[in-house]
Backbone as JSON Lines, residues from 0, in Angstrom:
{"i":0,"aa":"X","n":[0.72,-21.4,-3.15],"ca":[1.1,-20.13,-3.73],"c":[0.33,-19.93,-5.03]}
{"i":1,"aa":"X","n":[-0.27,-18.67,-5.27],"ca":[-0.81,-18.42,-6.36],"c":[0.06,-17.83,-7.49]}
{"i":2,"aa":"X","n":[-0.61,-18.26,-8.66],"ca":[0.8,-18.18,-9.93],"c":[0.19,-17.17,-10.57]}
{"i":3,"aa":"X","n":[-0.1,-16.17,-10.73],"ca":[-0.36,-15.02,-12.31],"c":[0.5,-15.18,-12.95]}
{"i":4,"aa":"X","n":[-0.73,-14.58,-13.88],"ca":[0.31,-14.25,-15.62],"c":[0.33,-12.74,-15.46]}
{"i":5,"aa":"X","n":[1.37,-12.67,-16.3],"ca":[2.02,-10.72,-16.06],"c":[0.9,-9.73,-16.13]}
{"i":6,"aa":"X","n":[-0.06,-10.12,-16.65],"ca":[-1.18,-9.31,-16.7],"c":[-1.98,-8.79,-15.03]}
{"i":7,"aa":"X","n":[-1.95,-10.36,-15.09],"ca":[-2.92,-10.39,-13.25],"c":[-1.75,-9.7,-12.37]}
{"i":8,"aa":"X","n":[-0.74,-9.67,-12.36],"ca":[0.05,-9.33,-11.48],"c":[0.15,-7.84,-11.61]}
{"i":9,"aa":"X","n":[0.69,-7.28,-13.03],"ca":[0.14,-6.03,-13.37],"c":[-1.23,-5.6,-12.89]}
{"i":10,"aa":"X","n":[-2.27,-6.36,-12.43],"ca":[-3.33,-5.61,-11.98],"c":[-3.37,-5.51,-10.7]}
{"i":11,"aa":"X","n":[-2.98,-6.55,-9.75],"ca":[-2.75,-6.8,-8.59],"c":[-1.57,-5.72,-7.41]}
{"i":12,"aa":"X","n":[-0.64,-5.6,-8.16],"ca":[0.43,-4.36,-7.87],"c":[-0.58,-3.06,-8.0]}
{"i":13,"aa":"X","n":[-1.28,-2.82,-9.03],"ca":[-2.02,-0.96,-9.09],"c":[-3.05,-1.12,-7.89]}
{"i":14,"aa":"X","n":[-3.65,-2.3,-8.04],"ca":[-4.58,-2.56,-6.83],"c":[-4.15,-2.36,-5.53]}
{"i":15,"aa":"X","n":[-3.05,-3.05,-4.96],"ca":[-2.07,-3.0,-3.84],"c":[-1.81,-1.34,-3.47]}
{"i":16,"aa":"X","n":[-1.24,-1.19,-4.61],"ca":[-0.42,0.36,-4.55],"c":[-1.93,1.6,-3.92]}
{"i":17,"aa":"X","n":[-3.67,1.54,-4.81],"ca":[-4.51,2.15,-4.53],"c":[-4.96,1.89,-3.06]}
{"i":18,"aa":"X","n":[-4.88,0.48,-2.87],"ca":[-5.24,0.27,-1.16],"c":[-4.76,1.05,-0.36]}
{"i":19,"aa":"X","n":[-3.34,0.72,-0.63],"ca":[-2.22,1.64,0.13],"c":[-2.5,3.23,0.32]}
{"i":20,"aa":"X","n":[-2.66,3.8,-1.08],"ca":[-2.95,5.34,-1.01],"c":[-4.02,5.52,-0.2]}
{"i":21,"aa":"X","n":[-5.06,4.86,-0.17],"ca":[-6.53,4.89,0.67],"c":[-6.19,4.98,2.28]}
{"i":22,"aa":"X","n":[-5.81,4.1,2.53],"ca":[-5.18,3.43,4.41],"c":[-4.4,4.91,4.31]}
{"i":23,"aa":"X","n":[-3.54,5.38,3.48],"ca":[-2.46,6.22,4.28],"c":[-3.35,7.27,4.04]}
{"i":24,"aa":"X","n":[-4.3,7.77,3.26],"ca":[-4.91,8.77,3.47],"c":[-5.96,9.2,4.5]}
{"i":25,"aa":"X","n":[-6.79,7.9,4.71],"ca":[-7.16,7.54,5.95],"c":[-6.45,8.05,7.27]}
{"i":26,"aa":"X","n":[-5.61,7.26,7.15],"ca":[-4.98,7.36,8.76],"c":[-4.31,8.67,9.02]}
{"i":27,"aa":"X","n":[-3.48,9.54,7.89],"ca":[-2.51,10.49,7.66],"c":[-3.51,11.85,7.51]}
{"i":28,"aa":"X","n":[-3.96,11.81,6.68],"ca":[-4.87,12.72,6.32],"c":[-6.12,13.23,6.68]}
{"i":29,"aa":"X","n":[-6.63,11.99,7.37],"ca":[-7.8,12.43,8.2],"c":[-7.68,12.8,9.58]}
{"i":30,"aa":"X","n":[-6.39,13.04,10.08],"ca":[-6.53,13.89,11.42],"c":[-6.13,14.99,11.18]}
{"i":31,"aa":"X","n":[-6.12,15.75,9.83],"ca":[-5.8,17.3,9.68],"c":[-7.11,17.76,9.61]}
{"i":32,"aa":"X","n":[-8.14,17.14,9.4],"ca":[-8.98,17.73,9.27],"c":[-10.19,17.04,10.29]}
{"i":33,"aa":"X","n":[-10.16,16.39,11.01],"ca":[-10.51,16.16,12.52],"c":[-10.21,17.13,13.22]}
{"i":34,"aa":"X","n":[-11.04,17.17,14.48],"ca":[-11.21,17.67,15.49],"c":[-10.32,17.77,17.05]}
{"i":35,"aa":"X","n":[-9.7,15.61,16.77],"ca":[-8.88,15.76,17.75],"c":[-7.27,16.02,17.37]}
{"i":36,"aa":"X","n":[-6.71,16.26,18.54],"ca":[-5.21,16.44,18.16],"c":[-3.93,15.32,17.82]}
{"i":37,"aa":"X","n":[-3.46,15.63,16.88],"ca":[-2.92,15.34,15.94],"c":[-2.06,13.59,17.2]}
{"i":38,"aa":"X","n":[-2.21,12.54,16.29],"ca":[-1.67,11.27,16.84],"c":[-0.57,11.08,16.48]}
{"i":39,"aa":"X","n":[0.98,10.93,16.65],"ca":[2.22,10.66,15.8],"c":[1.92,8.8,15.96]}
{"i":40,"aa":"X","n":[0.98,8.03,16.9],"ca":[0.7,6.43,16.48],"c":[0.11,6.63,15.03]}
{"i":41,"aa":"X","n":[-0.78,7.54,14.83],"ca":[-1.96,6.78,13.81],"c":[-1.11,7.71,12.44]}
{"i":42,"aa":"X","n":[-0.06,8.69,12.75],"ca":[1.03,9.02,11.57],"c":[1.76,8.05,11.39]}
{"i":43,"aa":"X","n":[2.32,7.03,12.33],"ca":[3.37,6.04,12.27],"c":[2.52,5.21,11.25]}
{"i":44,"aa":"X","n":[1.39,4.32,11.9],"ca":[0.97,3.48,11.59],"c":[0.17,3.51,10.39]}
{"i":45,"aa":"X","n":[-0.14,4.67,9.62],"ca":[-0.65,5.16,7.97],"c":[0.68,5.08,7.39]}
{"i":46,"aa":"X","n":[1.69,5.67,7.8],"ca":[2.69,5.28,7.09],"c":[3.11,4.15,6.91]}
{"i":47,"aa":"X","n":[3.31,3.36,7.45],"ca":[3.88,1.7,7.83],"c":[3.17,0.81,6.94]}
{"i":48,"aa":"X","n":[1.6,1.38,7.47],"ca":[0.56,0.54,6.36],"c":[1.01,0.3,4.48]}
{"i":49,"aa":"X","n":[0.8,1.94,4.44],"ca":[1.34,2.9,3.15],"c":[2.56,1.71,2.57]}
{"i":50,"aa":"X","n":[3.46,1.84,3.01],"ca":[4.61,0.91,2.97],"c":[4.65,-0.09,2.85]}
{"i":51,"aa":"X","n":[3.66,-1.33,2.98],"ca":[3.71,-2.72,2.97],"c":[2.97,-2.96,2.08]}
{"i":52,"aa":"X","n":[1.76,-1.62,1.78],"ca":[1.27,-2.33,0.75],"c":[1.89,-1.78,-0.41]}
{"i":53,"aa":"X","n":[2.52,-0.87,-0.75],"ca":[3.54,-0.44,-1.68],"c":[4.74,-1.75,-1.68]}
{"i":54,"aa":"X","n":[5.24,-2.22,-1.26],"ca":[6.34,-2.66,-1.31],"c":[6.03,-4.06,-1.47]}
{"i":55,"aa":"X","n":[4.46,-4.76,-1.05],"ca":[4.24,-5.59,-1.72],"c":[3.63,-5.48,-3.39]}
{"i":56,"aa":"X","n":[2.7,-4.22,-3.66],"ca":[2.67,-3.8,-4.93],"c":[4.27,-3.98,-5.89]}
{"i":57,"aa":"X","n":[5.07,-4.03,-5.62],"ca":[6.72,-3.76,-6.07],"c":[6.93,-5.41,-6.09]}
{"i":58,"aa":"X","n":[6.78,-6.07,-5.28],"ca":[7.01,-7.38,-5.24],"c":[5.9,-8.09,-5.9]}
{"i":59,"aa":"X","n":[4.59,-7.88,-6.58],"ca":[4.11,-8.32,-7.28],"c":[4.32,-8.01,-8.79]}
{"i":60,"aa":"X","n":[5.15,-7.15,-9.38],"ca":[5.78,-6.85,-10.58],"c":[7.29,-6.82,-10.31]}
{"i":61,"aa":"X","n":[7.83,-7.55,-9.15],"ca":[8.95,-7.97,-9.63],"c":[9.14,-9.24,-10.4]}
{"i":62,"aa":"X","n":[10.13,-8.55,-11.84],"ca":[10.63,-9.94,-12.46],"c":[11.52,-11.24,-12.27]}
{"i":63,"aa":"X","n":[10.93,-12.23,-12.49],"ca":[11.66,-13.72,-12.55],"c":[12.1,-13.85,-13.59]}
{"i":64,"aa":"X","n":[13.25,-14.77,-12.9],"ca":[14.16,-15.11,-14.17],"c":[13.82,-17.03,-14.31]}
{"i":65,"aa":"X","n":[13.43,-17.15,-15.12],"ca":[12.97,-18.65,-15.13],"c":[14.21,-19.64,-15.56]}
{"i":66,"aa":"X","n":[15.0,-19.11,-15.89],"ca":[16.14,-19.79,-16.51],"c":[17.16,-19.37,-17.37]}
């Protein structure tokens, strides 16, 4: 397991969170403006993405209690 200091983790969460916005814009956003018709898989699965990496962004600035 890798250990950061609040800093790295603070960078690692905005990082997480921008991936995330990218993939869901990707997958979500680029069939409005495509050609073919609209996928509710590749809506599921931008969202889902969206979500894990958000929610691991959240879990990399969640606080410990050391004692």
């Amino acid at each position: 397991m890798v250990r950061l200091g609040r800093r790295r983790r603070d960078v690692a969460a905005q990082a997480l969170r921008e991936v995330g916005n990218l993939v869901g814009a990707a997958l979500v956003l680029g069939q409005f403006v495509s050609r073919e018709p609209l996928s509710l898989t590749r809506l599921l699965i931008g969202l889902a993405t969206w979500l894990a990496f958000v929610s691991a962004a959240v879990f990399c600035t969640e606080e410990h209690n050391d004692g």
